[in-house]
N, C-alpha and C positions, 0 to 999 in steps of 0.2 A: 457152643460158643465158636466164634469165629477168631482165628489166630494167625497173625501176624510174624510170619517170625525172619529174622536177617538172615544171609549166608555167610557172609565173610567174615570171618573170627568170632564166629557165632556157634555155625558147622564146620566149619573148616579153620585152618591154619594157614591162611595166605598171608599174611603178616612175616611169619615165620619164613616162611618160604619164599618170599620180596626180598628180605632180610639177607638168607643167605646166598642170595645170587647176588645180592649188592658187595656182601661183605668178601665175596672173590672178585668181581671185578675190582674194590679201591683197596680191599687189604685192610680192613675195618675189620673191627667185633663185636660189631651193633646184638643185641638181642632183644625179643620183647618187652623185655624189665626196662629197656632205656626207654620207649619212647612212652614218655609223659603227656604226650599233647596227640590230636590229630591229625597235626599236619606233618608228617614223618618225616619231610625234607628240613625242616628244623634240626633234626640229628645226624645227617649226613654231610660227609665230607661237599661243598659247596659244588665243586667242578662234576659233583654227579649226578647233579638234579636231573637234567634230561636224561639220563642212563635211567632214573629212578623212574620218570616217567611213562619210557619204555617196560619195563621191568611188569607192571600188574598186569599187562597181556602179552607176556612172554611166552608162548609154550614149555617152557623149559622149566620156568618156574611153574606151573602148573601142573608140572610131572614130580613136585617137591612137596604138594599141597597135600597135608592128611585131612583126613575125614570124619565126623565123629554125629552116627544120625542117632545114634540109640533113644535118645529122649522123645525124640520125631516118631521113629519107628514104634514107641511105645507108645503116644497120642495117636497113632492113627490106628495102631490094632484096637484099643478101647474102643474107638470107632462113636465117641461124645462129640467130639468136636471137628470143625474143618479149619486144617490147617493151611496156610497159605507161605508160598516162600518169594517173599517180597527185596526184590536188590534195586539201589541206584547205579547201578554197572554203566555203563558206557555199553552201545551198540556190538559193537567190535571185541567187547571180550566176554559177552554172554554165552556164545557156544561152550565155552570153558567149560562155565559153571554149569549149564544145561547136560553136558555130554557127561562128567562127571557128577554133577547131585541123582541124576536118574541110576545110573550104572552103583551107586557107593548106597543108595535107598532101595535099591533092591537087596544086595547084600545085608541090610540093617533088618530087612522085614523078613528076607525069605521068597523073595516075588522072583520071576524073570524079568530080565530087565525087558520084556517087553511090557510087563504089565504096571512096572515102576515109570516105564516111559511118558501111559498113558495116564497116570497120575499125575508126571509132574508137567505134562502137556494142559493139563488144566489147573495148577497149582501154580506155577511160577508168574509170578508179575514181575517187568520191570519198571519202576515209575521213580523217577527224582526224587519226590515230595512225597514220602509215606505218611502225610496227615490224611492224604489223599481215601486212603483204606481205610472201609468202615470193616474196623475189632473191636471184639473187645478184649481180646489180650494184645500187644506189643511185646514182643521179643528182640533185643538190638544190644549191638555195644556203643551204640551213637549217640547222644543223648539228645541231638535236634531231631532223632528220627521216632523218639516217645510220642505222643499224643497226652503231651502233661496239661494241657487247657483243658481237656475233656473229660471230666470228671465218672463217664460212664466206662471210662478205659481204662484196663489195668497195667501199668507198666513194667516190663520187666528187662530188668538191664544187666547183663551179662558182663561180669567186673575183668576191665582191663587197666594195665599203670596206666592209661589214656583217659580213660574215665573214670578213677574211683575216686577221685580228689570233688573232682565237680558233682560227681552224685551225693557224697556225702554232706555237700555244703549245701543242695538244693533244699536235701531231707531236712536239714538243721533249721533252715528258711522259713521252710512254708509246713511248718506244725499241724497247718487246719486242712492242708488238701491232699487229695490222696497221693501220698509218696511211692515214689519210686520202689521197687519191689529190685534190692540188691542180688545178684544169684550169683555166687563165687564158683559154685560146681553145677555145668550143665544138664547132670544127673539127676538135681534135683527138680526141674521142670516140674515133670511129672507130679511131682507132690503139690508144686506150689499151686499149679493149674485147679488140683484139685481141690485146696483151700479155696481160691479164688471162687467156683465150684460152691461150695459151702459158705461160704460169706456173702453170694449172691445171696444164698438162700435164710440168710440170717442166721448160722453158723459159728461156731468156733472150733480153731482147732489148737491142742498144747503147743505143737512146734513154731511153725509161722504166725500163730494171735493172729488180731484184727490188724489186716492190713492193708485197709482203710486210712 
């Protein structure tokens, strides 16, 4: 299968770490639990929007950014499926995320980062519109970045206080189509993928059921 998966507060903690270079410059205590919405500048002090805007290609925050590929690292040693790491970045702060997913995915697998280099030299897209990617799995905390019209795609949504309110109202909705695939621990990937996996093939399994 082909897989789709986000980088930012998907793999990473850039959130967090926006967060705490805001919360020193205005003297705030924002954390991840505050912000309910996606538009972040909704919870910050007004006079810091532009500061904030600065802030996602700061280098500095970027030196605050943790890392977390184990579930990656463990889809790609299986060596079933091709995974892709799909961002709507902005031009100018791509190197970031390039220079560090390469360097923090080798450490995850064991590679040199020469040879994690040459991975995600062919693995990385950047494109706006991720309806754009033909998957069939989606991995995202976004919920415009699912492919919910396409019924041959599986979604799977990585639960933030930003999105768990609207996923769980989608699921409540739309009974007859395929829902949204909730994942609270990125650790679980691995299994779900594997249900998914098995429910192609007309499958069940105890933990995740049909999730269809």
């Amino acid at each position: 299968m082909v897989i789709s998966c986000d980088i930012d507060c998907v793999l990473n903690t850039l959130i967090e770490a926006v967060l705490k270079q805001y919360n020193i410059l205005s003297g705030d205590n924002l954390t991840e639990n505050d912000i309910t919405d996606y538009d972040v500048s909704k919870f910050i002090k007004p006079q810091y929007k532009e500061d904030l805007r600065m802030l996602w290609g700061d280098p500095l925050t970027w030196k605050y950014v943790d890392w977390d590929l184990k579930f990656v690292a463990e889809i790609i040693k299986k060596g079933l499926d091709d995974i892709y790491f799909t961002t709507a970045t902005y031009p100018e702060h791509i190197r970031f995320k390039y220079n560090l997913l390469y360097r923090e995915l080798a450490k995850a697998i064991g590679w040199t980062e020469d040879e994690a280099k040459v991975f995600v030299n062919g693995h990385l897209i950047m494109m706006q519109d991720k309806h754009l990617m033909r998957a069939d799995v989606v991995i995202d905390d976004c919920m415009d970045a699912l492919q919910l019209t396409n019924d041959n795609v599986y979604n799977i949504l990585v639960a933030k206080p930003w999105n768990i309110k609207l996923a769980h109202k989608y699921n409540a909705l739309y009974l007859t189509n395929k829902r949204i695939i909730i994942c609270d621990d990125t650790g679980d990937i691995p299994e779900i993928i594997e249900t998914i996996r098995n429910n192609k093939k007309g499958l069940w399994t105890k933990k995740w059921g049909n999730i269809t």
